[in-house]
Structures are given as C-alpha cells and as structure tokens.
BALOBA-1460 file (C-alpha; in Angstrom, 3 decimals):
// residues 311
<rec num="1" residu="x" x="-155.835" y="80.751" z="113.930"/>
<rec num="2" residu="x" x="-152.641" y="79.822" z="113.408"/>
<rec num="3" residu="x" x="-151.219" y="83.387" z="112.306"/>
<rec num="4" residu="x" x="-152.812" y="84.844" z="115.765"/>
<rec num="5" residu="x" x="-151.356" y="81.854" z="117.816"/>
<rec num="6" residu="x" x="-147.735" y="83.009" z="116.346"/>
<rec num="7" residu="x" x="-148.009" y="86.587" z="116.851"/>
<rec num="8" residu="x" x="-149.270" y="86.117" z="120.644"/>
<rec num="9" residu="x" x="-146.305" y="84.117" z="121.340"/>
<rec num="10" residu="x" x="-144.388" y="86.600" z="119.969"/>
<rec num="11" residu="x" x="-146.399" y="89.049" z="122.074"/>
<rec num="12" residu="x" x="-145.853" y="86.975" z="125.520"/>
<rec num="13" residu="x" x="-142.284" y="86.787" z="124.767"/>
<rec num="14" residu="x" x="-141.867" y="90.579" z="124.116"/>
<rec num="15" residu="x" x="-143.858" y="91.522" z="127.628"/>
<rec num="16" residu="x" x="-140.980" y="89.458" z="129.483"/>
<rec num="17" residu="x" x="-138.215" y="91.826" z="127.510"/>
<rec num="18" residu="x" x="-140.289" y="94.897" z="128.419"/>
<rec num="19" residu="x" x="-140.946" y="94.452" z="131.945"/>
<rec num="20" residu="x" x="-136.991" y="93.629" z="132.491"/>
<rec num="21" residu="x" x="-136.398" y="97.206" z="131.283"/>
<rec num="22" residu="x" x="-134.847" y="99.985" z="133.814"/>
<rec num="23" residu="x" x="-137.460" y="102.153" z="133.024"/>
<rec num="24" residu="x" x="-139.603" y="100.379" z="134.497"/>
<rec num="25" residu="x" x="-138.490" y="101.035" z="137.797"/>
<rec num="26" residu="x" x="-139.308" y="105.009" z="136.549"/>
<rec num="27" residu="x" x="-142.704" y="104.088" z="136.228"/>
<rec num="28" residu="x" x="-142.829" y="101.890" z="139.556"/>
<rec num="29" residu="x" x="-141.809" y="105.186" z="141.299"/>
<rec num="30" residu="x" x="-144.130" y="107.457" z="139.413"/>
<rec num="31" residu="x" x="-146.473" y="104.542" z="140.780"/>
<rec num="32" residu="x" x="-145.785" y="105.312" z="144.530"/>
<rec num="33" residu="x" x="-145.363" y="108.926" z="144.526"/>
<rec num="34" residu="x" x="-149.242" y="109.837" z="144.860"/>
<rec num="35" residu="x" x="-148.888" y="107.787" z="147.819"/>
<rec num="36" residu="x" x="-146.033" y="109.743" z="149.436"/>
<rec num="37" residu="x" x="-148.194" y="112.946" z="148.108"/>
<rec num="38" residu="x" x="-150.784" y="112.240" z="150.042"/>
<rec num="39" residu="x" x="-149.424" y="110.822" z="153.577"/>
<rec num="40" residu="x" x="-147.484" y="114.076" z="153.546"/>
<rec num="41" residu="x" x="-150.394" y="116.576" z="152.714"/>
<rec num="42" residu="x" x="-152.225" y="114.609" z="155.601"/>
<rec num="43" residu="x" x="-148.876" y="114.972" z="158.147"/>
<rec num="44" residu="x" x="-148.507" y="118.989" z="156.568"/>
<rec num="45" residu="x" x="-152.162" y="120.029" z="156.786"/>
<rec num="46" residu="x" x="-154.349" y="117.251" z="158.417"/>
<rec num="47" residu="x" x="-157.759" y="116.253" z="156.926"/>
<rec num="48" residu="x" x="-158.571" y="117.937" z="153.555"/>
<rec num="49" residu="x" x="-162.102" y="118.536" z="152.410"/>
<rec num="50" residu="x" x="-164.524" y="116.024" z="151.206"/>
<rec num="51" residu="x" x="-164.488" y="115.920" z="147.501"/>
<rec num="52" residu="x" x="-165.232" y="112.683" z="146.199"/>
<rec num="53" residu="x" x="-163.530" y="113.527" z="142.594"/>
<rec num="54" residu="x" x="-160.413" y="114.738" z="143.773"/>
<rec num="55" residu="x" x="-159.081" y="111.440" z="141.808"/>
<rec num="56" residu="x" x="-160.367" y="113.278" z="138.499"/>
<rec num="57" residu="x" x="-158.915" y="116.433" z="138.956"/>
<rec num="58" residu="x" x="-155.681" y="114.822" z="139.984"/>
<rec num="59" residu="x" x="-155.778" y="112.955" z="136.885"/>
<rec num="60" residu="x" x="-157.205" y="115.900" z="134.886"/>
<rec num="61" residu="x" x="-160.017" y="113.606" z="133.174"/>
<rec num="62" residu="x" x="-163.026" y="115.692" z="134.040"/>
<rec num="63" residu="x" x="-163.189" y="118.896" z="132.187"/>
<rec num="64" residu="x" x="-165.903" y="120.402" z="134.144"/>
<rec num="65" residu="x" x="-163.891" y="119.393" z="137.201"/>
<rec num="66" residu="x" x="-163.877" y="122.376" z="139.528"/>
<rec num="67" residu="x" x="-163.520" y="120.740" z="143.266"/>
<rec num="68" residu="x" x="-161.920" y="123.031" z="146.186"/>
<rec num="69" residu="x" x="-158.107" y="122.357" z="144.328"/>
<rec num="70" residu="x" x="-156.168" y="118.829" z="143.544"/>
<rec num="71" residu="x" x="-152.588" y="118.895" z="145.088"/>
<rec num="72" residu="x" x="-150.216" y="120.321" z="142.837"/>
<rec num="73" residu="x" x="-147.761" y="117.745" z="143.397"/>
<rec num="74" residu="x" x="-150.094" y="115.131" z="142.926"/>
<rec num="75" residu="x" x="-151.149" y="116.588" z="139.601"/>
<rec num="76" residu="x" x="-147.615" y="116.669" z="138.739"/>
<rec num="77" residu="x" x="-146.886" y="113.334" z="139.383"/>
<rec num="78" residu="x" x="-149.251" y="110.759" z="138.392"/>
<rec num="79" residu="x" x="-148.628" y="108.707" z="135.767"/>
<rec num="80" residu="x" x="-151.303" y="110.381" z="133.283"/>
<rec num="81" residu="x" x="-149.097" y="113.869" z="133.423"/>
<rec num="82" residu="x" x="-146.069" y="111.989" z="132.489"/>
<rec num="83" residu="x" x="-147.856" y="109.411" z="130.294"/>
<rec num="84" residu="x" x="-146.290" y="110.642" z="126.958"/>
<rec num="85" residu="x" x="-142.602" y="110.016" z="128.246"/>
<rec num="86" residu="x" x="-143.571" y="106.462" z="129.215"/>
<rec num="87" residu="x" x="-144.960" y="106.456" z="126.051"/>
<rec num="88" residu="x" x="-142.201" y="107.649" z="123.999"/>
<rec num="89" residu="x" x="-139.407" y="105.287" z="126.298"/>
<rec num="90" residu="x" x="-141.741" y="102.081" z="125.945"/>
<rec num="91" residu="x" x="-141.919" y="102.766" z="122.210"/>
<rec num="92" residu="x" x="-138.828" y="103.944" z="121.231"/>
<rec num="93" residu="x" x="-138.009" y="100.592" z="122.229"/>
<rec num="94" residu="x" x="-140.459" y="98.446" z="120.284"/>
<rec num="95" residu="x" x="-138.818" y="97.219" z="117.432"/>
<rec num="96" residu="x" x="-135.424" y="99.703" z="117.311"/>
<rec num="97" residu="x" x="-133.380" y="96.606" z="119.572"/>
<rec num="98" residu="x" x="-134.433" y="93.905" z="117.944"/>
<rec num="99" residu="x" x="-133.525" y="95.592" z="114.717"/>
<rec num="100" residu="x" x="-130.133" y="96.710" z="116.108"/>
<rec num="101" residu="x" x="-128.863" y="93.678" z="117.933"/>
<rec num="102" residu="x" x="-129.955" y="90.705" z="115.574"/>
<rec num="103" residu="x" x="-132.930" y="89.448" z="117.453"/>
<rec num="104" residu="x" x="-135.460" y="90.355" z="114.939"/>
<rec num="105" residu="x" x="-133.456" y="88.572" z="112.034"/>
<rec num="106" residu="x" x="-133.511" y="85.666" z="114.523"/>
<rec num="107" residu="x" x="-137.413" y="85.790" z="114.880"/>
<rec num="108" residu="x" x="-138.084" y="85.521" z="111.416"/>
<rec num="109" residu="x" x="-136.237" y="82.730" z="110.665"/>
<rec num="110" residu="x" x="-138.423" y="80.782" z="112.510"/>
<rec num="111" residu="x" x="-141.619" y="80.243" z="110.800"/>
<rec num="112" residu="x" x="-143.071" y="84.119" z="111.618"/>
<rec num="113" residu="x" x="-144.085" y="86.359" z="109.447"/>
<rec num="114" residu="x" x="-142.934" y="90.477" z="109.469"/>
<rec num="115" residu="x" x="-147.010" y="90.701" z="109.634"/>
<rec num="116" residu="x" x="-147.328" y="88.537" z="112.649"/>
<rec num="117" residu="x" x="-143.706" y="89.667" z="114.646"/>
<rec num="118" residu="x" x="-145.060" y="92.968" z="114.114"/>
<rec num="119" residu="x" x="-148.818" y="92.082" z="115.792"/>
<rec num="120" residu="x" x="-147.252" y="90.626" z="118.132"/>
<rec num="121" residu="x" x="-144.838" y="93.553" z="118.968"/>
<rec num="122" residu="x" x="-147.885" y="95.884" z="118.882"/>
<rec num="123" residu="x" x="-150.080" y="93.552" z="121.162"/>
<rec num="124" residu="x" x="-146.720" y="93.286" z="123.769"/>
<rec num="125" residu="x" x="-146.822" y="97.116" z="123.830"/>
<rec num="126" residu="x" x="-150.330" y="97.796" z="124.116"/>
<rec num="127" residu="x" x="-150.363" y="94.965" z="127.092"/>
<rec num="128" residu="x" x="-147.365" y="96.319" z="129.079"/>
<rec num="129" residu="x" x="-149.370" y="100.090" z="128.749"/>
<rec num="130" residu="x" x="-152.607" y="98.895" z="130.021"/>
<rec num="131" residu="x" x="-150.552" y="97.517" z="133.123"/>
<rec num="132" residu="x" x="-149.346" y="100.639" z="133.593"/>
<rec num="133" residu="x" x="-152.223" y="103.073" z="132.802"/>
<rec num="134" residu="x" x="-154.480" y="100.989" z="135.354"/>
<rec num="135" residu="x" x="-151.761" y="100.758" z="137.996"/>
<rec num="136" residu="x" x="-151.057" y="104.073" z="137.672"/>
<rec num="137" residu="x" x="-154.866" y="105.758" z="137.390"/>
<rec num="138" residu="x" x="-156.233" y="103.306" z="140.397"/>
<rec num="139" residu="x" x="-153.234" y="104.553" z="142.426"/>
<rec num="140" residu="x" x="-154.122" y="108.111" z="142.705"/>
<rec num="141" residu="x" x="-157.399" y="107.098" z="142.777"/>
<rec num="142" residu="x" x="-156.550" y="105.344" z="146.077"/>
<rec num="143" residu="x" x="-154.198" y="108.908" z="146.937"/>
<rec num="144" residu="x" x="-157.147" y="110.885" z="146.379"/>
<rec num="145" residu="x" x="-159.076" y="108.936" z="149.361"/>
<rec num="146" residu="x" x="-156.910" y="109.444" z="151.603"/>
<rec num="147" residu="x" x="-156.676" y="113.152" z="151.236"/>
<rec num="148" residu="x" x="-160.157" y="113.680" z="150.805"/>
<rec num="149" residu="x" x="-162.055" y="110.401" z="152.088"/>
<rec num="150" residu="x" x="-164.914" y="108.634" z="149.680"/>
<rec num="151" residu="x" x="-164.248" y="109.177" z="145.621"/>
<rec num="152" residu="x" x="-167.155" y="108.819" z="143.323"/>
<rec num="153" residu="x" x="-167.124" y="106.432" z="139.793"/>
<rec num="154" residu="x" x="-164.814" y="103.659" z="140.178"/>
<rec num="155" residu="x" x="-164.751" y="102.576" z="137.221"/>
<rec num="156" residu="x" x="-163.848" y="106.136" z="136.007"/>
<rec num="157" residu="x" x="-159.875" y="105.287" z="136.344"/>
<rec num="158" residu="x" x="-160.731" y="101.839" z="134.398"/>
<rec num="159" residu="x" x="-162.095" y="103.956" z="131.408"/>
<rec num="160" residu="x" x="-160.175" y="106.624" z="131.018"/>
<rec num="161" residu="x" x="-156.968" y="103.725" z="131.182"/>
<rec num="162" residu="x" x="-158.390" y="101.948" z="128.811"/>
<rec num="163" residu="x" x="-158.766" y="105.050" z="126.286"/>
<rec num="164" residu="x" x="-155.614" y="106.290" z="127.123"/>
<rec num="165" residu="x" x="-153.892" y="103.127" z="125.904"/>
<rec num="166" residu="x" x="-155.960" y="103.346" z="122.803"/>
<rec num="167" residu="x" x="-155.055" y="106.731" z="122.286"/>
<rec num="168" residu="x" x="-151.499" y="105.992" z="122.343"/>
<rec num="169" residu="x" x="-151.707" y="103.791" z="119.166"/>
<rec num="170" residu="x" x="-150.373" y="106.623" z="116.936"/>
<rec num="171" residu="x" x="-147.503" y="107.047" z="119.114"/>
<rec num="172" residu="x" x="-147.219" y="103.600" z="119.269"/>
<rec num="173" residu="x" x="-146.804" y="102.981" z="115.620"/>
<rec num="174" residu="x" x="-144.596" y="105.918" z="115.680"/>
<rec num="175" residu="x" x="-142.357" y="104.330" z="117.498"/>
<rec num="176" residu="x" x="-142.169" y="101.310" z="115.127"/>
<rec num="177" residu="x" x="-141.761" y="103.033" z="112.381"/>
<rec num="178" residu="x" x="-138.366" y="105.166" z="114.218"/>
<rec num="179" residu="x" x="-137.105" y="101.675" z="115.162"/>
<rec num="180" residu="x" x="-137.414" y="99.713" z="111.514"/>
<rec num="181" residu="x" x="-135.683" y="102.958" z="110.556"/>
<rec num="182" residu="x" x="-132.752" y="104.200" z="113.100"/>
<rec num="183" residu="x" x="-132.108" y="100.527" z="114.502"/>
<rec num="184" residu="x" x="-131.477" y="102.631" z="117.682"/>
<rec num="185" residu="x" x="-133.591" y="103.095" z="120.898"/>
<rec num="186" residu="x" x="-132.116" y="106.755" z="122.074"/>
<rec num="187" residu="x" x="-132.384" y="108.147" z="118.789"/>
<rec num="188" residu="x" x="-136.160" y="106.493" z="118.588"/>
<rec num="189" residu="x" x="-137.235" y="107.690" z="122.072"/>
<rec num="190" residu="x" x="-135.771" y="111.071" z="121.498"/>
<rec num="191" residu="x" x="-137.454" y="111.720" z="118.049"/>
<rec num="192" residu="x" x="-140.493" y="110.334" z="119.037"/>
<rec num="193" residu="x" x="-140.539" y="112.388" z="122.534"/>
<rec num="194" residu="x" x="-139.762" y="115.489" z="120.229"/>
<rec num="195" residu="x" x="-143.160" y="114.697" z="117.771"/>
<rec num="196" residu="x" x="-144.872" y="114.484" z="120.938"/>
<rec num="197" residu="x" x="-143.240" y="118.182" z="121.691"/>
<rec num="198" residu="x" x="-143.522" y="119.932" z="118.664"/>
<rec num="199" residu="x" x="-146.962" y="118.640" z="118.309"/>
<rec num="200" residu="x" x="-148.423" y="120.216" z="120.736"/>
<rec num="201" residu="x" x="-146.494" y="123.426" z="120.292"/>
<rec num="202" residu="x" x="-148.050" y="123.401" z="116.657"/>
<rec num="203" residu="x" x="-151.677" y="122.887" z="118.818"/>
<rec num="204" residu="x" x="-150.781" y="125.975" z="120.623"/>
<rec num="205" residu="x" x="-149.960" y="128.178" z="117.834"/>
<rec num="206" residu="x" x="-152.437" y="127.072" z="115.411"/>
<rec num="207" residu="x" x="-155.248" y="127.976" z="118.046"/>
<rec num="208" residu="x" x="-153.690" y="131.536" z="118.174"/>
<rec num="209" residu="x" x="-153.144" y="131.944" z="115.008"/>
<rec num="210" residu="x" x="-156.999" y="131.161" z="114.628"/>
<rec num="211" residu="x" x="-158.198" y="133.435" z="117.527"/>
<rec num="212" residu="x" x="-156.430" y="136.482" z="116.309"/>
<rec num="213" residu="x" x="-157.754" y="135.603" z="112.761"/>
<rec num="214" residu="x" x="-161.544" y="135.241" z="114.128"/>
<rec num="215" residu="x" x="-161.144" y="138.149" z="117.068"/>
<rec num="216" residu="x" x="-163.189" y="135.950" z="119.516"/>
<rec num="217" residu="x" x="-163.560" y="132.529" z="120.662"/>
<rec num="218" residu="x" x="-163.026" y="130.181" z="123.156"/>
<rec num="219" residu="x" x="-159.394" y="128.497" z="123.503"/>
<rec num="220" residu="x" x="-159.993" y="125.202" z="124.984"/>
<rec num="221" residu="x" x="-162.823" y="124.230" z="122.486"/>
<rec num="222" residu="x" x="-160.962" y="125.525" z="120.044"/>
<rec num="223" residu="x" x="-157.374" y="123.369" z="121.216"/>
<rec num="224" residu="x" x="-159.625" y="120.078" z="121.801"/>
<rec num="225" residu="x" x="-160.818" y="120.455" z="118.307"/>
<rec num="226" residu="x" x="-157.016" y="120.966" z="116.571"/>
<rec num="227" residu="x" x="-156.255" y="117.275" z="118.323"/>
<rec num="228" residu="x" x="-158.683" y="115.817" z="115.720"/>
<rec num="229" residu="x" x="-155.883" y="117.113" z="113.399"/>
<rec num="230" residu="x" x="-152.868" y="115.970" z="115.111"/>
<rec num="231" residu="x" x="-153.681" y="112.870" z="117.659"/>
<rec num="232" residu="x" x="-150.405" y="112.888" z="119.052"/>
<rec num="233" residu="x" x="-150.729" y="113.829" z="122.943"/>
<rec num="234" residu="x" x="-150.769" y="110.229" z="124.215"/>
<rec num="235" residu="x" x="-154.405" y="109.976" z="124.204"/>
<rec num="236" residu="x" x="-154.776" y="112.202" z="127.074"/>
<rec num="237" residu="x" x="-157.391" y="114.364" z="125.272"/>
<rec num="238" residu="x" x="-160.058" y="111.198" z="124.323"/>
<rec num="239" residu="x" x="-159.255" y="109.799" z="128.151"/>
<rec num="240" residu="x" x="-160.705" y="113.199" z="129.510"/>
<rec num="241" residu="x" x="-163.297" y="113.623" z="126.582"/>
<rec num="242" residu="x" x="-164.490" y="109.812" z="127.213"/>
<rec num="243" residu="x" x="-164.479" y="110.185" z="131.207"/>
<rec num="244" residu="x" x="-166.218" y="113.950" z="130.714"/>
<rec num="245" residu="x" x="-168.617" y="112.623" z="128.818"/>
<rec num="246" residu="x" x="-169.646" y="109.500" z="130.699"/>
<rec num="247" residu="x" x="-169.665" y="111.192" z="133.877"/>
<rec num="248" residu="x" x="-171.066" y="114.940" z="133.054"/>
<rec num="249" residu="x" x="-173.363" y="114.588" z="130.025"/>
<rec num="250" residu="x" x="-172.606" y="115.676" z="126.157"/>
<rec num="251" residu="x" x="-172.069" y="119.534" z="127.367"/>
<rec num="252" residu="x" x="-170.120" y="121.083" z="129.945"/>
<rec num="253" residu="x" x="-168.628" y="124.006" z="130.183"/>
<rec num="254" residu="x" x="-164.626" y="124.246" z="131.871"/>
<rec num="255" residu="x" x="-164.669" y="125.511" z="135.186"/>
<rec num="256" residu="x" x="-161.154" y="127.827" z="134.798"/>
<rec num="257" residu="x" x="-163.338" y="129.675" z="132.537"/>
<rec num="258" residu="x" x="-166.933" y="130.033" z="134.537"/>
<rec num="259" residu="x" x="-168.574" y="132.266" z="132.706"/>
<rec num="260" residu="x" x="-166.309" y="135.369" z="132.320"/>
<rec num="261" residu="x" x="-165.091" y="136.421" z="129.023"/>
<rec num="262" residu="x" x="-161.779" y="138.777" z="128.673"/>
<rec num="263" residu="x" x="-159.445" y="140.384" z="126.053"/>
<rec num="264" residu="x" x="-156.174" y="139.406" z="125.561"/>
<rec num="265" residu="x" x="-152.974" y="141.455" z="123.239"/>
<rec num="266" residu="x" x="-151.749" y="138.861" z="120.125"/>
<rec num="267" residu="x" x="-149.553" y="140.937" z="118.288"/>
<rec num="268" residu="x" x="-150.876" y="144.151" z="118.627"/>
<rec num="269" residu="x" x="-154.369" y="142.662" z="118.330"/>
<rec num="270" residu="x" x="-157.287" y="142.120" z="121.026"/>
<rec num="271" residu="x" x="-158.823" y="138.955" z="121.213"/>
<rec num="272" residu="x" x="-161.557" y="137.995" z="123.306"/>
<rec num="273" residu="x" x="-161.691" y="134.772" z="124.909"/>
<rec num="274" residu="x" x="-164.852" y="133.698" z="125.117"/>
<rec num="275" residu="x" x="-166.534" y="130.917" z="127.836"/>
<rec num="276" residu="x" x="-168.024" y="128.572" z="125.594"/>
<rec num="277" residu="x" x="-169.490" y="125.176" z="126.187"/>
<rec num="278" residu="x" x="-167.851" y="122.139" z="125.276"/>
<rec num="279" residu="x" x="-170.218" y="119.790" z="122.971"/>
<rec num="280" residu="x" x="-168.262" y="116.717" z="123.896"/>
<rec num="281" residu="x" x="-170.330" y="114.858" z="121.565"/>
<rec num="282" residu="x" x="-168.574" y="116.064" z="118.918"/>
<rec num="283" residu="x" x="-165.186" y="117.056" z="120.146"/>
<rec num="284" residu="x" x="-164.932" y="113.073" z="120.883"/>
<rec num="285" residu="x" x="-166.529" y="112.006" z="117.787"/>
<rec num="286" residu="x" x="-163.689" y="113.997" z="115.738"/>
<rec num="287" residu="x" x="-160.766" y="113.144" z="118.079"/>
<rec num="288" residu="x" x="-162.032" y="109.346" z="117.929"/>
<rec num="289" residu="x" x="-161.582" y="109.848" z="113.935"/>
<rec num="290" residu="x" x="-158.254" y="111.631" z="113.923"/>
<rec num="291" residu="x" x="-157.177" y="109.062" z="116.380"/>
<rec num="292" residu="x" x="-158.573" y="106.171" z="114.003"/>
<rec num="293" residu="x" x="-156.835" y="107.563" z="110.490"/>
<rec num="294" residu="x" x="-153.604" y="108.401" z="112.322"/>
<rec num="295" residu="x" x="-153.406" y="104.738" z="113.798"/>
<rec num="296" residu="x" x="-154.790" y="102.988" z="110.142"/>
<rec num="297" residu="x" x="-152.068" y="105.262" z="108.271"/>
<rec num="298" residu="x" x="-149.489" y="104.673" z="110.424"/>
<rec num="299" residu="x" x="-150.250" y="101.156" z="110.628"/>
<rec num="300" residu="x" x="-149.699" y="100.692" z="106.404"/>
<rec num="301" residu="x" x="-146.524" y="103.043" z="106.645"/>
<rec num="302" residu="x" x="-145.119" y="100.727" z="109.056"/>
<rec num="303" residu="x" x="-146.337" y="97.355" z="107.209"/>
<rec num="304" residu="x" x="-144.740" y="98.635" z="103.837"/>
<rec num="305" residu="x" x="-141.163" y="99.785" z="105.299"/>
<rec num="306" residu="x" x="-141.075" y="96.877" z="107.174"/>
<rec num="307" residu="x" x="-142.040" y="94.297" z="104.220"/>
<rec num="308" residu="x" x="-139.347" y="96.001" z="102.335"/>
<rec num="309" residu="x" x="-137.106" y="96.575" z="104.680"/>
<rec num="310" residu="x" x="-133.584" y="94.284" z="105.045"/>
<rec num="311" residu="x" x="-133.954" y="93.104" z="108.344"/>
C-alpha cells in the first residue's frame, strides 16, 4: 500500500500544478461558450424544435444521430471538438517541466520511486481530464436544453466522459514520453498536437487508398475500423462507439448516408460509396484493443526511458 500511498501524493500534488496553468482558463471559456451559443440562437431565432438529443449531436457521440440540425457553432465549440488540443497542452506538460526545471530530480530524492512519480503523474493527468470532460460534456448538455427543451439519457454525457478520458491514455503516455525526452513543454505540445494531425491524415488516406483498391465500400465503417490501427484521436471514436452503442443497439446505420449509394473520381477511378451498417459490436471491440496495446506499449516505452534516463 505503501507504493500507491506515494504515488497519490504525488498525484494530489501534481493536480494543484495543473489547475494553476493558463490554459486552463482556455478550457474554462470553451466551458461557457455553449452557453453564450445557445442564449443567442434563442435571442436570433426564438424557440428551436424539440429534440431531446440535440446534446448528442452537439457532441457528435451518436452515430445514428440525425435530429432536425445541432448549431454549428455549438458543434464547433464544445469541449469534445477541441478535446485533442486540451489533450495535447495538458500533456505536453506532464513530465517535460519537471524534467526541465529541476523539480523532478527534487521528487526523487525523496523516498519515490521513477515507477511511483510516474503513477502518480499519470493518475494527476487522467484526474484533471475527467474534470474537464464532465464539465465540459454536462455543459452542452445543459446548452442543448435550452435550445431545444427536455434531452434524453443523462447519463449519456457521464459515459461518453468517462471513455473519452480513457481513450486519451495513448496520448497521454505520448506526452510523457516527449517530456522525459525534449525536457520542454512547447516542443512536447507541438509534437504531440502534430501525431494527433498526421494521424488522422494517415486515417484519411489509408481509407482511400483502400476504396479505390476495393471499387466499393462504405467510408465511415471503413475510417472507424483504421482507428483500431492508430488510437490516436483523443478517444473521440470509442466515446461515440460506447454512447452509440448503449443508446442505439449493436447496429446502426449513419444518418449523412441514409440509404443512398454514389460514385465518386479517385484518381481517374470511380468508387462507389456504399451505405453500410455499422456493427458497433465489433468496431468497439477492435478500437477497445487498439486502444488497450497502444496504452500497454506506450506505457513500457515510457517505464524503460525513464528508468534509464538521467533525470
């Protein structure tokens, strides 16, 4: 017990750093923007229609959402759109100071070990993100009744929160890994915003490249699917899987599609698109494993570099 006691003190001590950051007035105003959203779609264009899961599609966590149309500007800015950048500025920040300015060195000479400084740092960050994911999900939940009177599942926000946060782990560790090795946050938040980039741009291409290859087939299963293979969106693909699936059943099918297919020019080359369901079963079962190996590998990389790391 005594190894857990050290690393949550380390933990509560790291949560007092965090919230003192200047970010975190960034994420109090993403916070209260909904808010101002919604009192001036109300003042602009009086009552809206009743759709009790406008919170959903503001959030874009149901995939079979398909409700008369979510504000633009609320969709915009909620936390969830922007939660990789809090991500990547929370992270970035995780061990890279500590590292730079002495205070880890300090740390350790106190009877911690690198095993239980870095728990602790983990725990800190995963307990400053749940703050913020809830905050920020129950929020426009709250924005979406006021544009469009009673929402449906409240506990949907508290779910989808709770994945996202666990869905962020690779990033996370990411993070960790940037500060043992730059000792600097900008250079940290700025790689680890540009993995969260070029990942998904790899995503995008990859599911091309596939389509054009296979002539036919539907781009949003198919894009769900490649995040099994590269976890790195800031768990904004399990949140909707894991709220989709709890709410809608193990097969929906997305509502931009209906059930239309068309053709499309790649490179000379017709591709149909095609409106298939998503099994969510399985999408979720093989981003929940991507999301698990990414975090356990990630994990080990970090432990090693940082056991044999000069601090």
């Amino acid at each position: 017990m005594e190894p857990l006691s050290r690393a949550l003190r380390v933990a509560l001590w790291d949560v007092r750093r965090l919230a003192r950051k200047k970010s975190t007035i960034l994420v109090i105003i993403l916070f209260i923007l909904p808010f101002i959203t919604a009192l001036a779609l109300k003042r602009m264009s009086g009552p809206h229609p009743q759709d009790p899961d406008l919170w959903a599609g503001m959030l874009g966590v149901d995939l079979s959402w398909s409700g008369v149309g979510a504000p633009l500007a609320g969709q915009a800015l909620n936390l969830f759109s922007w939660w990789w950048l809090i991500v990547a500025i929370y992270a970035g920040d995780i061990l890279a100071s500590d590292m730079g300015d002495g205070t880890a060195r300090l740390v350790l000479s106190r009877p911690v070990s690198r095993e239980e400084y870095l728990a602790g740092k983990t725990l800190s960050m995963l307990a400053v993100l749940t703050v913020f994911s809830l905050v920020g999900a129950y929020t426009v939940y709250a924005s979406a009744w006021l544009i469009a009177g009673h929402q449906s599942h409240p506990l949907g926000p508290l779910l989808a929160s709770l994945v996202l946060v666990l869905g962020s782990l690779p990033m996370v560790l990411i993070g960790a890994l940037l500060g043992i090795l730059t000792r600097k946050i900008l250079p940290s938040v700025v790689v680890l915003a540009a993995v969260y980039i070029v990942a998904g741009i790899i995503i995008s291409v990859l599911a091309l490249a596939i389509l054009v290859q296979a002539g036919e087939g539907s781009l949003i299963a198919l894009s769900l699917k490649l995040h099994s293979l590269i976890p790195l969106d800031s768990g904004k693909t399990l949140a909707s899987l894991a709220y989709t699936r709890v709410a809608r059943g193990s097969t929906v099918l997305p509502p931009i599609m209906g059930s239309v297919s068309y053709g499309i020019e790649i490179g000379g080359k017709t591709v149909r698109i095609t409106p298939e369901p998503l099994n969510l079963d399985r999408l979720l079962g093989l981003n929940l494993a991507g999301t698990l190996a990414w975090t356990l590998a990630l994990a080990l990389l970090t432990w090693i570099i940082m056991r044999k790391k000069d601090i």
